[in-house]
Each structure stands twice: as structure tokens, then as C-alpha cells.
C-alpha positions in Angstrom: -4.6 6.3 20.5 -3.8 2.8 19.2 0.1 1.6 19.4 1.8 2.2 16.5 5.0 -0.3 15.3 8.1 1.1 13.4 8.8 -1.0 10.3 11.5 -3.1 12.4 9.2 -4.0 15.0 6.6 -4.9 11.4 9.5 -6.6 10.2 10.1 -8.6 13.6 7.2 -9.9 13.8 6.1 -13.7 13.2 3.6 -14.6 10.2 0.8 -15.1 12.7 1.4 -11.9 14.9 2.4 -9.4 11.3 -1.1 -11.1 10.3 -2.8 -9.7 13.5 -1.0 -6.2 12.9 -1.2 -6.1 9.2 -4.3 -7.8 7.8 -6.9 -5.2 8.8 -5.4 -2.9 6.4 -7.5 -4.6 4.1 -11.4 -5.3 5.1 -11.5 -9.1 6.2 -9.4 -10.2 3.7 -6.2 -11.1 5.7 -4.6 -13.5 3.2 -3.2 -10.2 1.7 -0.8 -9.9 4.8 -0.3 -13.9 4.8 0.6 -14.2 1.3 2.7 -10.2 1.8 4.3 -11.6 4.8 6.9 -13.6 3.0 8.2 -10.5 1.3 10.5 -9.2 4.8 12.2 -7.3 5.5 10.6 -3.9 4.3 12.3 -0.9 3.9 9.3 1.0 5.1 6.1 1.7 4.6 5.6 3.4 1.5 7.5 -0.2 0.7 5.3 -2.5 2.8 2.0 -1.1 1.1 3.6 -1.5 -2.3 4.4 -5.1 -1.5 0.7 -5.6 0.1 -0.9 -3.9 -3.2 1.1 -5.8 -5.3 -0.2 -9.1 -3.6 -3.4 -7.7 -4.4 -3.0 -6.8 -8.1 -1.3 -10.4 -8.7 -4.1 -12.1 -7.3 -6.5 -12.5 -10.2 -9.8 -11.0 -10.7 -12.0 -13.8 -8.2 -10.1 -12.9 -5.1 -10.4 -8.8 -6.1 -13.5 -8.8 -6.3 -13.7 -11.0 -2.9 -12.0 -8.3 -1.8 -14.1 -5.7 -2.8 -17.5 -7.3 -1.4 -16.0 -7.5 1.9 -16.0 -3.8 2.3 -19.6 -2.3 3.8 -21.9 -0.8 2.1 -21.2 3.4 3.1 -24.2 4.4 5.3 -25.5 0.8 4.7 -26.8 -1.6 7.0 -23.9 -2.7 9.1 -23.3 1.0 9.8 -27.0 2.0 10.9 -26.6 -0.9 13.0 -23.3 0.0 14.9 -21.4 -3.5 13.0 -18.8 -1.8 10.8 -15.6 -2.5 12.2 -13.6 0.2 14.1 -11.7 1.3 11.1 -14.7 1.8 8.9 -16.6 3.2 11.6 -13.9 6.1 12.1 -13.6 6.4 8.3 -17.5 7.0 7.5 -17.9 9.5 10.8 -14.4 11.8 9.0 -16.5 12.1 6.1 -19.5 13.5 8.2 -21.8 10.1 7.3 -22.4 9.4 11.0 -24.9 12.8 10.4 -27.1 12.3 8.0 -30.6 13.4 7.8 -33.1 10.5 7.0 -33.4 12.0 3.3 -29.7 11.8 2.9 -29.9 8.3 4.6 -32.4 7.4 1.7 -30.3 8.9 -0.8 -27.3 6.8 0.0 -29.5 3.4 0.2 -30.4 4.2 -3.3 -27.0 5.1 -4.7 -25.5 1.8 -3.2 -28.6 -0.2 -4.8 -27.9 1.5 -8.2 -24.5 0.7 -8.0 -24.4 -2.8 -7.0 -27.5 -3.6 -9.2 -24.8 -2.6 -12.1 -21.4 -3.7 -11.3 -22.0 -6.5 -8.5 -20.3 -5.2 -5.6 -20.6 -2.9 -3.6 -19.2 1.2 -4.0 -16.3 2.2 -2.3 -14.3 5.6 -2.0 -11.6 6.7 0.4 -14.2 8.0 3.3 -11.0 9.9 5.4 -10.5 12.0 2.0 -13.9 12.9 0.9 -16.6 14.4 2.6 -20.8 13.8 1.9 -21.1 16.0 -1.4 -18.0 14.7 -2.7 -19.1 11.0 -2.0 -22.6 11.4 -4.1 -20.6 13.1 -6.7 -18.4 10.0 -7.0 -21.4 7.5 -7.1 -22.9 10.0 -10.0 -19.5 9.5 -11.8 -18.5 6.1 -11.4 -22.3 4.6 -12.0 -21.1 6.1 -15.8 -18.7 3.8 -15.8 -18.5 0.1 -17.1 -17.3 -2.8 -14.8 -14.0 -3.0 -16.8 -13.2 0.9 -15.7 -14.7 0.1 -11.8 -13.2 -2.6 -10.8 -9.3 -1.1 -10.8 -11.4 1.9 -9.4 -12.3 0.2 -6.7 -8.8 -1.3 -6.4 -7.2 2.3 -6.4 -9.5 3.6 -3.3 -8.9 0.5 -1.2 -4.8 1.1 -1.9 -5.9 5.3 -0.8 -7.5 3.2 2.6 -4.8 0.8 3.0 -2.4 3.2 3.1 -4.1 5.3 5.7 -4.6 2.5 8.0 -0.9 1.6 7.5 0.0 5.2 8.6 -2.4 4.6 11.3 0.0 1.6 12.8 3.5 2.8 11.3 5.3 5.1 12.4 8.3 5.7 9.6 
């Protein structure tokens, strides 16, 4: 089990240290904890991640969508290849992704193509609280949307993972 902070120790820490803690919340995108770090002290954590998803939504569309493309592609690539990083790699095994059958593997490559082919980035859902079935359902759904509905789609199931991995390193 990894060591978890209380918000005072969060709020103790230095920029480059609350960085360190902080800015894996977000996949590779730790200027949302640089530019959040200013904001101490936090009251606590349902307080931090609204400060860190603030930072995000004031940030203008270029940087949101950098932060959307540096989230993997689920069952892509980097996963078959054992490169996600830890948090993704735990997040993608709770929804049973680690076990797929290589028709199911196919059927995910193909969903991820459709979906980037239309909106440019690639498709992302709160792994820890969907399973498989409930995953393909959401790439049927969301492929009907336009890129004006799926980017703050996007947005809102990176805020659901954020706040996981915060509860993952807070205790409050």
C-alpha cells in the first residue's frame, strides 16, 4: 500500500515536493499541480481537487486537449506492452481489461480507432468505475457525439480519475 498524506502534510509541502505528490493525479500533465500549487492552504480534499479542476477548466481549450492525449489509449498499445504507468495499469486491470480475449482485444483497437479518427484524441472513461460491457457501451454512446459535447466529456471522466487517485494519497 502506497503512503498516504493528510491535507496538512499536502499543504506542507514545497512547490517541487506537492508537484511530486500531486501531479500524477493527472496523466503527465504536472503543470496542473504547479500552476494549483499556489492556491494553499486547502481545506481538504474534496477542496484540493476542486482547485486542481478548476486549474484545468481555466486553462483554455489547447492545453485540455494536451491533457486529454496524454491519457493511453484503454487496452492500447502501451498497455499490451506493460508501459502504462502504475495508476493506469491498476485502473484498466479493476475494470477486468487486463483479461480480454483476443476478439475483445480487437474490439477495443477498433473502437479507439473510430474514436480518435472522429474527435482527435483518444477515448477516456473512469476505468475503477466501469467494468468491460459498460466501457463498449460508452464508446457506442459517446462516438454519437460531436467534439463540442466530448471534449467536457472527457474533462468530466478525468475529474472522476483525479479524484480517485487523490483519495488514493489523501487521507481526510
Amino acid at each position: 500500500m502506497a503512503v498516504k498524506f493528510s491535507i496538512n502534510k499536502i499543504n506542507g509541502l514545497g512547490q517541487s515536493e506537492f508537484v511530486r505528490v500531486i501531479g500524477p493525479v493527472f496523466e503527465h500533465s504536472p503543470w496542473i499541480a504547479e500552476q494549483t500549487y499556489v492556491q494553499q492552504p486547502f481545506a481538504g480534499l474534496g477542496n484540493l481537487h476542486h482547485a486542481l479542476c478548476e486549474t484545468v477548466k481555466g486553462s483554455g481549450e489547447e492545453k485540455q486537449l494536451a491533457l486529454i492525449r496524454a491519457h493511453p489509449d484503454l487496452v492500447g498499445k502501451l498497455a499490451l506492452a506493460g508501459k502504462l504507468t502504475r495508476e493506469s495499469t491498476n485502473e484498466q486491470a479493476s475494470a477486468g481489461l487486463d483479461k480480454l480475449s483476443p476478439e475483445e482485444i480487437s474490439l477495443f483497437e477498433n473502437q479507439n480507432a473510430a474514436y480518435k479518427n472522429k474527435f482527435g484524441f483518444p477515448f477516456i472513461i473512469c476505468a475503477r468505475l466501469n467494468k468491460k460491457e459498460a466501457i463498449l457501451q460508452g464508446f457506442e454512446s459517446r462516438l454519437k457525439h460531436s467534439r463540442e459535447q466530448e471534449i467536457p466529456a472527457a474533462l468530466s471522466e478525468i475529474f472522476k480519475i483525479a479524484e480517485l487517485r487523490l483519495r488514493d494519497l489523501i487521507f481526510d
